[in-house]
C-alpha positions as CSV (number, residue, x, y, z in Angstrom):
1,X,68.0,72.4,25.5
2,X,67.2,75.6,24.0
3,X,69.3,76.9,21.0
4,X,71.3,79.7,23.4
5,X,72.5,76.9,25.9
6,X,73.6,75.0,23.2
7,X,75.6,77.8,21.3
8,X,77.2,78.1,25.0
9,X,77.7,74.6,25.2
10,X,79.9,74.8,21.6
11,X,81.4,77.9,22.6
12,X,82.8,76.6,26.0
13,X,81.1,79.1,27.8
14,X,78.9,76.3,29.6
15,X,80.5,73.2,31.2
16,X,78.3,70.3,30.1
17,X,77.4,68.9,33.5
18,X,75.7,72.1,34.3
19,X,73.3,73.0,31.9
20,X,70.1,73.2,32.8
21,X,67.3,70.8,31.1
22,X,64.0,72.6,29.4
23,X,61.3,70.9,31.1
24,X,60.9,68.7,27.3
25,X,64.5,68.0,28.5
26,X,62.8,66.5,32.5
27,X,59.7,64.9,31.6
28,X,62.4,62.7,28.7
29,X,65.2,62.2,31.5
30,X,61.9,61.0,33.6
31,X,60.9,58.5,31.5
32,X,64.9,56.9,31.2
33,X,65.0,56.4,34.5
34,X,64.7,52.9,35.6
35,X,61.6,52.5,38.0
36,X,62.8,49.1,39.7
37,X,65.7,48.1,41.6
38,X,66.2,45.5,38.6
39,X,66.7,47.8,35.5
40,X,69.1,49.9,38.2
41,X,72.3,49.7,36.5
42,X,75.4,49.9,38.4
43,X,76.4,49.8,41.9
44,X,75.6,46.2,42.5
45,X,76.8,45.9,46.0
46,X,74.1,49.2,46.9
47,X,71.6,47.8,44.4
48,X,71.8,44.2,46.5
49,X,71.7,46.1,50.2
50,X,68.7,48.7,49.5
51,X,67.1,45.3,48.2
52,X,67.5,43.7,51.4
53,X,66.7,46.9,53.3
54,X,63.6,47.4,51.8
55,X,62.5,43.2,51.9
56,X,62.9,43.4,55.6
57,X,60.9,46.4,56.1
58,X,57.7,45.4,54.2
59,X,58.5,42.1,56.2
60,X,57.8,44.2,59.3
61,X,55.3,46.6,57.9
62,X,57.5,49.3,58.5
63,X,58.6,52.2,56.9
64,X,62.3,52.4,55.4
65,X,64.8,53.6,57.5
66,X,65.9,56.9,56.9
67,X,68.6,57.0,54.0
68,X,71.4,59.6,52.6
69,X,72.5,59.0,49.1
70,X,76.1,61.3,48.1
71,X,77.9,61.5,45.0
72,X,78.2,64.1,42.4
73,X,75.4,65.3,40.6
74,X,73.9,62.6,38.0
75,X,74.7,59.1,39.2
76,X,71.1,58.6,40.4
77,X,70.3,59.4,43.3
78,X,67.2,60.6,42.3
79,X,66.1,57.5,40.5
80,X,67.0,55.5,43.3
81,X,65.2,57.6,45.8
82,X,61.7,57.1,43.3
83,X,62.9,53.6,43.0
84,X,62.7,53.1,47.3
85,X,59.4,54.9,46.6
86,X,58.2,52.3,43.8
87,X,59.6,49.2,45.3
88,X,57.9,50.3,49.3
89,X,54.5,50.8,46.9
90,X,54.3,54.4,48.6
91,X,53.9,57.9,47.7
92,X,56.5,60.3,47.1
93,X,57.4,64.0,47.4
94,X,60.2,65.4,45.8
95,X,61.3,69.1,47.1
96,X,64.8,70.4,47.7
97,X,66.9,72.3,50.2
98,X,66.8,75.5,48.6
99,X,62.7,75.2,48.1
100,X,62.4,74.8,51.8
101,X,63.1,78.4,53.4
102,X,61.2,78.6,56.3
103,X,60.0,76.2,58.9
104,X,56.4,76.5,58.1
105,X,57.1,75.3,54.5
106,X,58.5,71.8,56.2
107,X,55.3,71.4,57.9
108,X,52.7,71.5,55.4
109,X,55.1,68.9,54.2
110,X,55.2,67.0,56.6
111,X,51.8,67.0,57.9
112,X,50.5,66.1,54.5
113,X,52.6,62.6,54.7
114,X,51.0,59.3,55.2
115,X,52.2,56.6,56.8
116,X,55.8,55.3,55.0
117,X,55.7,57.9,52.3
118,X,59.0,59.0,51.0
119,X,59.9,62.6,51.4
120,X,62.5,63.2,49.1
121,X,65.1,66.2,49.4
122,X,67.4,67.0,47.0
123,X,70.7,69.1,47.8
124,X,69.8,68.4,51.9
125,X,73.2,70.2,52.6
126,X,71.9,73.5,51.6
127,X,68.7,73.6,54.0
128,X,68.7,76.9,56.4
129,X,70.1,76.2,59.9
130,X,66.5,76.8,61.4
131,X,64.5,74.2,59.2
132,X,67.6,71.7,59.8
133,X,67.0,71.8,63.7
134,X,63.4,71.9,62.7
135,X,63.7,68.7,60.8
136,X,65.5,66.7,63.4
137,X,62.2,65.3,65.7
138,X,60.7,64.7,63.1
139,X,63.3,62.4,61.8
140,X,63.9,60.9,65.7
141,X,60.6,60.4,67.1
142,X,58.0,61.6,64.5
143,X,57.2,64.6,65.6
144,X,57.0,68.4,65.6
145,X,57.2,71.1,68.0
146,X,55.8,74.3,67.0
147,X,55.5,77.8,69.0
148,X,52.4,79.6,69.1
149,X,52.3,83.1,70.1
150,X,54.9,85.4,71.6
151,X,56.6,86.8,74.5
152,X,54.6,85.3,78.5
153,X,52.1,83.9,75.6
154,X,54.0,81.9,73.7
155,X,53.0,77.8,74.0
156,X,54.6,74.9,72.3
157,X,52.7,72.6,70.7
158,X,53.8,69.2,69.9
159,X,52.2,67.3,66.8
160,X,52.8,63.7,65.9
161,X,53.3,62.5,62.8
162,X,52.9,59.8,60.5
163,X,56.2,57.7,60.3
164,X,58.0,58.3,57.1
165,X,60.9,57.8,55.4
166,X,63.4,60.6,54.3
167,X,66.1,60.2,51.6
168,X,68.4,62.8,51.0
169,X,70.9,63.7,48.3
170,X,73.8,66.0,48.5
171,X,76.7,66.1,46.2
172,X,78.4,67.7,49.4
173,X,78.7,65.3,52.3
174,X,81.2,67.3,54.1
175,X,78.6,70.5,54.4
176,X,76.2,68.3,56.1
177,X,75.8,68.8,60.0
178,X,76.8,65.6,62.1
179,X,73.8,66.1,64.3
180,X,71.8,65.3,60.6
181,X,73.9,63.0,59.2
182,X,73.6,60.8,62.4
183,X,70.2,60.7,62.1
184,X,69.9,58.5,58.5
185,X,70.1,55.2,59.5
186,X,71.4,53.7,56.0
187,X,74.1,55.4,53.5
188,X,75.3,54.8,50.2
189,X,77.8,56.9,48.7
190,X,77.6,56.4,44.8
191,X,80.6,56.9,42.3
192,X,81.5,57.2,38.6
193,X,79.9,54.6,36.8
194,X,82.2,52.8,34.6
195,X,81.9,52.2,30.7
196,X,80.4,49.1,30.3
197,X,77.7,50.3,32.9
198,X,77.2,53.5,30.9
199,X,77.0,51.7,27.4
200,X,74.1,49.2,28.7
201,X,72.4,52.4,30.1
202,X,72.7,53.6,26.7
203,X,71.6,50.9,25.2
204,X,68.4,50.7,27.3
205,X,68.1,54.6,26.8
206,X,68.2,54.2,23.0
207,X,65.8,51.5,22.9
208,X,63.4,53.8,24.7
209,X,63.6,57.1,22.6
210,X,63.3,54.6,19.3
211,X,67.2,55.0,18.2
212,X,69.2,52.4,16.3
213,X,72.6,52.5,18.2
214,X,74.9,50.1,17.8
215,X,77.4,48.5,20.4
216,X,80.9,50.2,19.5
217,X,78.7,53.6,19.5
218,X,77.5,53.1,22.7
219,X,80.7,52.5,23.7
220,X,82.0,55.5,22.5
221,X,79.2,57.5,23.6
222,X,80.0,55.8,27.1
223,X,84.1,57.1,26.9
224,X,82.6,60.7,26.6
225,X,80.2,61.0,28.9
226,X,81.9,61.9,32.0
227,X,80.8,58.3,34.1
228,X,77.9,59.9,34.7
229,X,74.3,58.7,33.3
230,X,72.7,62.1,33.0
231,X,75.6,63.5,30.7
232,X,75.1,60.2,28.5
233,X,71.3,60.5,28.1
234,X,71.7,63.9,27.6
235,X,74.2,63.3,24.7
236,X,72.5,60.1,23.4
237,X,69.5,62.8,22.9
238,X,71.9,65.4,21.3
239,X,73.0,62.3,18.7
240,X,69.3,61.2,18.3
241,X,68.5,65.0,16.8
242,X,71.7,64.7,14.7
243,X,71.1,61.5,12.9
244,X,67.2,62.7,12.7
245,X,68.5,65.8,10.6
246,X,71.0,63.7,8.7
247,X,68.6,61.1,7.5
248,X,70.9,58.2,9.6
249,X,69.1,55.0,10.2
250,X,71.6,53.6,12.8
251,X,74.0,55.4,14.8
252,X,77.4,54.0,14.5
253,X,80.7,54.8,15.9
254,X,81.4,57.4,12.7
255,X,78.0,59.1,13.5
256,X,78.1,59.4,17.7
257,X,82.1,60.5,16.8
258,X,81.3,63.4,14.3
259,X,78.2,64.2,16.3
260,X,80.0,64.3,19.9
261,X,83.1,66.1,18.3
262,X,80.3,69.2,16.8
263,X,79.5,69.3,20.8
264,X,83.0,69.9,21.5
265,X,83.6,66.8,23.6
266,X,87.0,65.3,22.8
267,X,87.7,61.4,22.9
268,X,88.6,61.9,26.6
269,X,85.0,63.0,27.8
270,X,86.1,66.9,28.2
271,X,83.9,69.9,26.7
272,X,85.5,72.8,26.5
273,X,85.3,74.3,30.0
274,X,87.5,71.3,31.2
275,X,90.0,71.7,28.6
276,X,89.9,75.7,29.6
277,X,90.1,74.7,33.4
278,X,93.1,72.9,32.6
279,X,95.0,75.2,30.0
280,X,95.0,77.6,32.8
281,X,96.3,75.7,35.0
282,X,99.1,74.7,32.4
283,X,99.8,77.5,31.4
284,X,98.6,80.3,33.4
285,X,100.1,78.5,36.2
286,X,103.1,76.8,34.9
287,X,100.8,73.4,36.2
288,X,100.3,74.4,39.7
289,X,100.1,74.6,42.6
290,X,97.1,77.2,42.4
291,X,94.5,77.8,44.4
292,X,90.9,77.3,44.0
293,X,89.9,80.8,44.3
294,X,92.4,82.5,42.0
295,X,91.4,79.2,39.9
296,X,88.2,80.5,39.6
297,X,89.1,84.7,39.3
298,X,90.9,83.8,36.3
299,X,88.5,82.0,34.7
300,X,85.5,84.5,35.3
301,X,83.6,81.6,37.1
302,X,82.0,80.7,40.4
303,X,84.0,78.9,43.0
304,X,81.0,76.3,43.4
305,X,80.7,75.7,39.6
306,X,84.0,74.1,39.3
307,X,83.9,72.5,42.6
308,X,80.6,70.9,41.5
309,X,80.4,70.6,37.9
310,X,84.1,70.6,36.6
311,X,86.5,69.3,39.6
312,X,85.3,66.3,40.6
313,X,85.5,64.4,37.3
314,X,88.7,65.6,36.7
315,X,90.4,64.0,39.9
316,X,88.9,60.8,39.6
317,X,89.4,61.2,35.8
318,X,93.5,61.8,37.0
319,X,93.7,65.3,35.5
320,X,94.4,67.2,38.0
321,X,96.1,66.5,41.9
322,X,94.8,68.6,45.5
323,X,97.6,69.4,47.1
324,X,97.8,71.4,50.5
325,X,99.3,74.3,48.6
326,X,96.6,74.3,45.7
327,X,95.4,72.3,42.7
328,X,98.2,70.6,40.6
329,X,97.8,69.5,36.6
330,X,98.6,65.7,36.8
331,X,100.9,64.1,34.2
332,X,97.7,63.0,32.1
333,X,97.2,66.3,31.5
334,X,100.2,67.0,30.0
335,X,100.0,64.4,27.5
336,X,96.4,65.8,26.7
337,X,97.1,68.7,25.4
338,X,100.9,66.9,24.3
339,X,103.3,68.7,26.7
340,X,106.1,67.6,28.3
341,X,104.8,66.3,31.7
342,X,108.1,67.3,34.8
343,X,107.1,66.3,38.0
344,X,107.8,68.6,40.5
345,X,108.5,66.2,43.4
346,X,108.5,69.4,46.5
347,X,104.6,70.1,45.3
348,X,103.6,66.9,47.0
């Protein structure tokens, strides 16, 4: 994290869950990642059906069906897709939708694939409409139909290919086209982790970057981080450099408190963008209804940042209420910022 994302970070001009790592920041969230289905912490029920997924197709000799992993961004679907890629003993590529912007770019992909290799495509929702339609025999039957030439000339050309598997990952089911969706044979939709998940990961984490952290920290490093992995390596890393500085042996519960509290993340797990998010809607808006898009206009902000990075936490968290009318402050935010919470019964 360089020292200007950081000063954002502090200042609330950043939300936490989207910051973007230095690639220091990658290669270290690499290497926490768990590699087998066995260190996967979490999701048992989706740990224990991948397993039997993937046991039944190196039974057959076949590749992996086709799988679509959703949830917000850092609950690991990444790790799981390189862990389908480590348990099938195959070869992965890892591209996203974005990276993919013209049809030609899918097929050097593609042809370059061996036989039950994992092609890995993060944010799948946001691929172009052309590569998407492109991408679909290839998924069904293996294949590719390309046109050569133009006008009375022009000549499709069909090329088979090696059968793979795709995983994709979208923090945005709903933008996904049916035609694709229907076309992954397994999904698993993953969710907030809870705290005892989050403090083994934690635990595991520290052991690997050489810190001393002790259970209640982890703990309390787990109530902050959002129920999301990423955001507790991330500030496991920010609570290694502060008891480096400090000369602390062990991180304890004093040390990840005063530490965490300098990032500006309160006992709750909000930075300051959340508690900004919020205070408008408290008081800008007399606690809803408002809608997303003024939401957004009054807080200078992108609609997608605080659909992405800031909303969902904050209605599984029970913060804030969608309503057909807008986005409500919940009575847990009241008593957050100590307010007296009056339920407005017509909202709902």
């Amino acid at each position: 994290m360089t020292e200007k994302t950081r000063q954002a970070l502090v200042k609330g001009n950043l939300p936490i869950s989207d910051i973007k790592e230095s690639e220091e920041d990658i290669v270290l969230n690499l290497s926490l990642r768990p590699k087998k289905l066995s260190e996967f912490v979490g999701h048992k029920e989706i740990a224990e059906n991948l397993k039997i997924s993937i046991q039944a197709a190196r039974q057959r000799k076949e590749p992996l069906e086709h799988v679509l992993l959703s949830g917000p961004p850092g609950l690991g679907k990444t790790s799981l897709a390189h862990i389908i890629a480590h348990e099938m003993n195959t070869k992965i590529t890892a591209t996203s939708g974005p990276a993919i912007e013209r049809a030609g770019d899918l097929i050097g992909i593609l042809t370059n694939l061996e036989r039950g290799d994992i092609l890995f495509i993060d944010e799948i929702h946001r691929l172009s409409k052309v590569v998407e339609e492109f991408l679909y025999p290839a998924m069904e039957s293996f294949q590719i139909d390309f046109i050569i030439d133009k006008g009375p000339y022009a000549k499709t050309i069909k090329f088979n290919l090696k059968p793979f598997t795709l995983v994709g990952a979208t923090t945005r089911t709903g933008l996904l086209a049916a035609p694709l969706r229907g076309r992954f044979g397994i999904f698993y939709n993953l969710d907030f982790y809870s705290i005892e998940d989050l403090a083994k990961i934690i635990k595991h984490s520290a052991k690997i970057l050489g810190v001393a952290v002790d259970d209640e920290a982890a703990l309390e490093i787990a109530r902050r981080s959002r129920g999301t992995p990423r955001i507790a390596n991330r500030l496991l890393r920010r609570i290694r450099d502060y008891a480096q500085v400090s000369g602390v042996q062990k991180v304890d519960t004093v040390v990840a408190s005063k530490s965490l509290d300098d990032l500006g993340i309160d006992k709750a797990g909000l930075d300051d963008f959340d508690r900004k998010v919020l205070k408008v809607i408290l008081e800008t808006y007399g606690g809803g209804p408002v809608g997303i898009e003024s939401l957004a206009a009054s807080l200078n902000e992108e609609v997608d940042t605080i659909e992405d990075a800031v909303e969902p936490y904050l209605l599984k968290a029970g913060y804030i209420k969608r309503t057909s009318r807008g986005r409500v402050a919940a009575k847990l935010a009241y008593e957050h910022f100590g307010k007296k919470y009056e339920k407005q019964e017509q909202l709902f």
